[in-house]
Every structure is written in C-alpha cells, then in structure tokens.
C-alpha positions, 0 to 999 in steps of 0.5 A: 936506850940502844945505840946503834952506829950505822955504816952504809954505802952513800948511795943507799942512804935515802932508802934506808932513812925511808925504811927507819921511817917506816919501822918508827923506833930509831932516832937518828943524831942531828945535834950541831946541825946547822943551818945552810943558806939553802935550808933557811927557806925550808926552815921559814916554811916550816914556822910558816905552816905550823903559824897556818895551823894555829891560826886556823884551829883557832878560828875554827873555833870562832864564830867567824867560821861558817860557809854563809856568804853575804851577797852585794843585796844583803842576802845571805848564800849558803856556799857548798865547801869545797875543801882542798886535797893538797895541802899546799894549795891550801896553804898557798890560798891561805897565805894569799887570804891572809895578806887580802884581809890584812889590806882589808883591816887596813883599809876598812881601820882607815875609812872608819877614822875618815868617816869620824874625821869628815862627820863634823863637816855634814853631809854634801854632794861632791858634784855641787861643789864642782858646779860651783868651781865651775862658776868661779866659787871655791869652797875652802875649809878651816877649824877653829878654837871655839874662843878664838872664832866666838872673838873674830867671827864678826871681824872674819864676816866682814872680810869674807863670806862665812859659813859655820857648818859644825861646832863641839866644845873645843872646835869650829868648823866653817867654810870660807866661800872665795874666789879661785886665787884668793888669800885668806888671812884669819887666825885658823887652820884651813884644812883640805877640802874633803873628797866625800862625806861621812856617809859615802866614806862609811858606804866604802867601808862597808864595802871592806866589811862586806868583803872581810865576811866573805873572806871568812868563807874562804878562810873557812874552806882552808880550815876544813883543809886542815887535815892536809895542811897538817901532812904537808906540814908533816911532810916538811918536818921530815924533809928537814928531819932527812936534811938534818941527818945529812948534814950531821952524817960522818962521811968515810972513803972518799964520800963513798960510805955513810957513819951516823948514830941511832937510838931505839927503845931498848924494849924494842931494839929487837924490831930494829936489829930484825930490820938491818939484819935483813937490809943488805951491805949495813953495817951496826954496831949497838951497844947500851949507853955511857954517860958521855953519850948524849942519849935521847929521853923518853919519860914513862909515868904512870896516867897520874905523873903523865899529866905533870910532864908538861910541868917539867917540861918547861924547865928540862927534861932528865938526863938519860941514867939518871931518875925522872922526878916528875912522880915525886913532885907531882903531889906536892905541886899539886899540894902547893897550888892548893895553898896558894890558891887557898880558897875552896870557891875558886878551886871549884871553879878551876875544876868546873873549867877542867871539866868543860876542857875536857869534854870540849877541848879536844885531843889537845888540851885533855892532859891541861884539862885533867891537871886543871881538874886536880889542881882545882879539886886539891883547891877545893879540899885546902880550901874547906880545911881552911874555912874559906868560900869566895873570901866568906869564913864558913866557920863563921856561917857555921856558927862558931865563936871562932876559928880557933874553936872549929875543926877548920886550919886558922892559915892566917895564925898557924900555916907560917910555921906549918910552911916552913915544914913543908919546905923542909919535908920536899927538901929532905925528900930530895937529899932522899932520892939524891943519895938514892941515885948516887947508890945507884949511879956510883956506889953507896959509899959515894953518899957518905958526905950527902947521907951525914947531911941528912942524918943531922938535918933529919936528926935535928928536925925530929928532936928539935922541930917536931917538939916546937910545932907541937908538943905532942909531937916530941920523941921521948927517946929522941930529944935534944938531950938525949943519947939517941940524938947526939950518937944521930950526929956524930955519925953525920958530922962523921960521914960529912966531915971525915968520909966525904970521899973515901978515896981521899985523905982525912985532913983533905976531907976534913977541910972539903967537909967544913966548907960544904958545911959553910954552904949547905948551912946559908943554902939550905936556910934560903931554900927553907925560907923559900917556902914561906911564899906559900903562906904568903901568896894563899894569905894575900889572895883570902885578904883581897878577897875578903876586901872585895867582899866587903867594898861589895856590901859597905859601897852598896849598903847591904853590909847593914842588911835589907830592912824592906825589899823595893826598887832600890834594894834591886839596884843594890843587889845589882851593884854588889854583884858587879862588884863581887863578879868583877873582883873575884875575877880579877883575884882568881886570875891572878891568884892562879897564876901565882898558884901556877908560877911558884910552886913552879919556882920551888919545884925547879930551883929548891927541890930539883937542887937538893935532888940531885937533878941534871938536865937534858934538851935531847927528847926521843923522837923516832923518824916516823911517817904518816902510816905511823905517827 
C-alpha cells in the first residue's frame, strides 16, 4: 500500500472526492467517524434498503414471485410488469407493500382463530337473531364443563329455555333464550354473542388471502426493480461514504483547506499520482506505510485460498506487513472438516449440494459453493479411508474378518493418538511461520527465543513421538539417547533461555527464559489437547449413525432378514426408510456444523496463537462508482 496525505482547498473537496470516485484505486480514512443526529437517517436508510434487497432476492426465488393475479370471480390474470426506473419509487412502493401485508397476515391470522372460535356455535343468519330481538327474544351464549352441564341441565331446563348447540370432550355450548333484561344465574361462562359464524368469518378471510396473492404481483414488480434498488442503494452508500470523509477530514487556515489520508495499491499508485499531478492546487505527500499507520488490507490469494477467505474473515483480517495465513490453514481446514465429519456418504452429499450451489446459486454463493465442494469431497476420501458409508462398515460389506485385517483407518481404535499429531504438525507449522515473520519484520536474532522453542519440541517430537506412534517410525541416529538429540536441546535451552533477547543481559534472560517456559509448557499442552475434538466429533457422529441404522432394521425387523416378500414387507420397507432418511438428516446437520465450527475454533485460538497472528477490522475499499464497481 501507498499513503497519500492530501492538502486542498475547502471548496474543491467535493469535486475532487468525485474524481477518486471515478479513478477507484484511493480509499480515504473514515476511522472514528461518528454519527451526527443529521446522519442517523441516512444510516437507518441504508440498513433499510440493504433489508429490501434481501428480502426481495429472497423472494424472487420463491414461488410466491409471479405476475399472475386472482380476480375477485376466482380467474386468474395475467398482468404486464412494469418494473420501476427509480429505485427509490421502487422501494418507497415496497416499503408501503410491506406494512399492507403486515395488516394483511395480521388481519387474516386473526379471522382464522375466530373461524375456529365461532365453529362449535354452527351456522346461523345474523338477521334472524335481530328479527328475534325485535320481538322480545334475546339469545345469550354460555360454554360449560361437560360434567357440570351433564349434572344441572335438567335443573338449568327448568328455569330457563335451553339449547345445546355443540359439544367436545371437555365443552358445552348452549344458548339460553331470554327475555331483554333478564338475569340468568347458572354455573357457566356466558360468552358474547357472535357478530357472524364460522362461514362468514372464513369468507373475510379469504378476502385477506385474496389480497395477500395479488399483493405478491406487486411485490414481484419491485422485485424485478431490483437492479435499481441496488443503485440507490449504492448511491446512498456513497452519500455516507462523502459524509464520512467530511466528518473525519482535518480542517487547516481558518476551514479554508482540507488535509485527509488516502490509500492506493501500491501497483497502481502510479494512476493515482498521474491523476493529482493533473488536478490544480493539490498538494500529496506518499510515502509507504509504517507500522503506527493504520493501513487498509486487501488479501490476495490464489483461486484455491481465495475460496477459505470467507473463513477468516469471520474471525479478522491480517494486519498490513504482517503474513495472510489463509493459504496455510486452507488445507488443514479442509483436513480437519473431513474428520469430523468422517463418513464418506454425507461428504457425498455436501459435494452433491456444492455442486447444485454452483450451477444454480448465482454469482453470490459460487465461492460457498466451491468450499462446500472441497470440504464434502475431502469428506468423501476420509470418508472411504476410514470404511464408513452412512454409518454402514465397507470393510465389512467387503468381506473382511476385520478392520484391523483391511487396508481401511480403524478411527475408533487408532485416530486418538493419530489426532493428537495432527495438532502438533499445525501448531509446529505455526511457530514455523511465526519465526518466518519475526525475520522478516525484525530481524533473525529476534526468533532466537521462539527458534529454541522449536528445536526442543520438534527435537522431542522426532525422538520420542515418532517412535511411540510407530516403531518403524523411530530415527536411528535420532533417538532419545542419542548425541544428535541432546546437542538439538541444548541449542534450544540455549537460545530459549540465555539469548531470548540479545540486547538484554543473561541473568534477565535467564528469568524472562524460564517463566516463558512455565507458559509455553501449560499452553502448549491445552492447544495439543485441543486436537482431541477431532477424533471426538468424527467418533460420535459414525456412532449415531450406526444407531440410526440399527433402530432403522431392529424397530422394523428387517435386522432379521426377508423370509417372504408381501404386503407387510412393504410396510417394513416404508418404515425403515423414514427412519434411516429422518436420522441421517438430522446427524448430518449437526454433523456439519460441528465439522464447520471447530475446526473454525482450532484455526482461530490454536494455530492463529502459535503463528504469531495480528488482527486488523480495516479492509481496502477504494471509492468507487457505478461505471466502476
């Protein structure tokens, strides 16, 4: 990056604010912008807009979205859309939609709880009842426990004139015909007389529903407004973007000039001079950044770590000078979702899902799509290493006496310890490319306290931890007795203890050495351990899943096999597939999430710690235009 620091008159500000927007390389400093009372509008219109087009992508997706309207007959019109040239008619009309179906659902939610209220009182003429008002004759509605009017009805009949019009297992509904005035004094809730039955209140909400389907054609025209919806939107984004810049711009000479701070790719701060050499009475100083600057980031990856930004992203993005590990813990993301996950079925189905993303998706969702399509296709090949198909053993439908006897991964048995090494491989790495990036930043006699870190673990790892995973493994001329082994740690107790910091004296060094090794020891051991959800989360979705499977046969009986084909067997075959569709289901979702959450998690505190990692919220976004987003 290339900073730029701008000197221009007051007056020429918004022209030349215009002129970045047309070049879009420079992005000019906001931070601690805040809001005035006057720009909280603009702010809420913004989130208001961006909502809009949520919703609207969202139901244009539906099968609410259609130009088909139902006329009042039943009919159904076909109506020419019109979509709005204005974005803000558009959106003004969607917001007015929007509150009109809110009544609508209101409305209609509550007609449909009175049809189910007025149901058990049948179906009666609202005119007849006046009539009998008119000649003195008041209906009056009470409900009833069905034991308490089963006890009084003949005592209650006496007294007044009765009419049982509905009855369920807990409930009486009766009227009482009385005369205008009359008290009525029965062990029951009267209830108000119903202004309309059950049929009418439905015909009123019909009417609701009527109107919710036509609004939809409206709804549909906005839709298809959205290309202008998304330039007002834009347009808005930039109105805020000019309102930042002004409100964060240094003021000098009594207001009469403007100081603010650009950024460019330094690439292509080439175009960015040619345009202010030509732009009169401006003033730029550039210089390249230093580290109390707070630089702008923009990642550049090749196609394969491109798809695992959107990973790191939800954690932080690098900051400027320092290294963008995304291409380093891209594969064992990938790696460690195949684990969790573990079964070679669902990881068909994830890349099955990436694949339908991606040919029907759009634009929006391709980079999700190509991540879902390596995460299920890692799945996939953990998957058949480790003989797992939908919970199903493949050594077993190979015919092998036993896994151990197969070229297959026994996870259950083997994949603890084999977790563990994993973790310790990421977190070696990470130290790795820490000391990388301490040479590079400061210097290599900076990394002589992290590098004898790293001697003694890797040193350990090769003489000790190779041997007891495997003794084919073990180094002959590395061992744990070995001269090669201790002269390996004492140039790390050496470095990690005595030269931590050159610049500082021994015994300090010394002390400073010792408490980081009290540190390092407890942390390390807690990020190793970390590792061990790996095999947890991979064991406990192959057991549900083999729980499935089995209530899916045992429940059924087909565990015992299919003696003779029949109706029944039908059924059975029925069941079991509900069974084994619905549990599946249910473990591959949260399978997935598990497998897309803490690997996440190990990323972010275990790798992203031992690395070296620091954090900026600050992205390169140039000011740009429509002609040139």
């Amino acid at each position: 990056m290339s900073r730029y620091d701008f000197v221009l008159l007051a007056t020429q500000s918004e022209d030349f604010i215009a002129r970045l927007r047309e070049l879009g390389l420079v992005d000019i400093t906001t931070t601690g912008w805040e809001p005035q009372e006057k720009d909280r509008q603009l702010v809420m219109d913004i989130d208001q807009y961006r909502k809009a087009i949520e919703t609207l992508e969202e139901f244009s997706k539906g099968e609410e979205y259609g130009f088909a309207k139902k006329g009042a007959d039943g009919s159904v019109v076909m109506v020419e859309p019109q979509p709005y040239t204005s974005g803000k008619e558009a959106f003004e009309k969607y917001t007015e939609l929007r509150q009109q179906k809110s009544a609508l659902q209101a409305e209609e939610a509550r007609l449909e709880k009175m049809v189910e209220e007025l149901k058990p009182w049948g179906e009666f003429e609202g005119e007849a009842r006046e009539k009998l008002l008119q000649q003195g004759i008041v209906l009056r509605y009470f409900v009833a426990q069905a034991s308490t009017f089963e006890k009084c009805a003949e005592e209650w009949a006496a007294a007044y004139t009765i009419v049982e019009i509905n009855r369920d297992a807990s409930t009486v509904y009766f009227v009482v015909v009385a005369a205008p005035g009359e008290d009525i004094v029965i062990d029951a809730q009267e209830v108000k007389a119903p202004a309309m039955d059950s049929r009418a209140a439905d015909a009123e909400a019909e009417k609701c529903r009527l109107e919710l389907q036509n609004l939809n054609v409206e709804f549909s025209i906005c839709a298809a407004s959205l290309d202008a919806i998304k330039q007002q939107y834009d347009a808005l984004v930039r109105q805020l973007q000019d309102v930042k810049i002004k409100g964060t711009a240094t003021e000098a000479a009594d207001g009469a000039l403007v100081v603010m701070e650009g950024w460019a790719e330094e690439d292509k701060s080439q175009q960015v001079d040619a345009l202010l050499d030509e732009y009169p009475d401006v003033i730029y100083l550039k210089r390249n950044p230093v580290p109390e600057d707070d630089t702008p980031v923009k990642l550049k990856n090749n196609w394969f770590a491109r798809l695992f930004e959107m990973i790191g992203a939800m954690y932080a993005l690098p900051k400027y000078g320092t290294m963008d590990l995304t291409p380093f813990f891209a594969p064992f993301y990938m790696l460690f979702f195949a684990i969790c996950l573990n079964d070679a079925g669902y990881g068909a189905i994830l890349t099955l899902v990436g694949a339908i993303l991606l040919a029907k998706g759009g634009k929006g969702l391709k980079q999700a799509a190509w991540l879902t399509i390596f995460c299920g296709g890692a799945t996939t090949l953990f998957g058949l290493y480790t003989g797992s198909l939908f919970g199903m053993s493949i050594p077993d439908m190979l015919g092998y006496e036993s896994i151990a006897n197969s070229p297959f991964l026994d996870f259950q048995n083997q994949f603890f310890s084999l977790a563990l090494a994993l973790g310790v491989v990421q977190i070696l790495f990470g130290m790795f490319l820490n000391i990388c990036l301490q040479t590079k930043l400061f210097g290599f006699t900076s990394t002589f306290g992290l590098l004898g870190w790293f001697i003694i673990l890797l040193s350990g790892c090769l003489a000790v931890g190779l041997p007891m995973m495997n003794e084919n493994l073990t180094i002959s001329w590395f061992t744990a007795s070995s001269p090669a082994f201790y002269a390996a740690m004492g140039v790390g107790a050496v470095l990690m203890l005595l030269l931590n910091n050159i610049k500082r004296n021994p015994l300090i060094n010394f002390g400073s050495g010792l408490w980081d090794a009290y540190n390092n020891i407890t942390g390390l051991l807690s990020d190793v351990l970390s590792y061990i959800r790996l095999f947890a989360i991979g064991l406990s979705g192959g057991v549900l899943a083999q729980v499935f499977n089995s209530l899916a046969m045992g429940l059924t009986g087909l565990d015992a096999g299919i003696e003779s084909f029949g109706v029944g067997t039908v059924f059975q075959i029925i069941g079991a597939s509900a069974i084994l569709l619905i549990g599946h289901g249910i473990n591959l979702f949260m399978s997935a999430i598990s497998s897309f959450v803490h690997p996440m998690r190990l990323t972010f505190v275990e790798f992203y710690k031992n690395a070296g990692f620091e954090m900026t919220t600050r992205q390169f976004e140039p000011l740009t235009n429509e002609n040139n987003k």
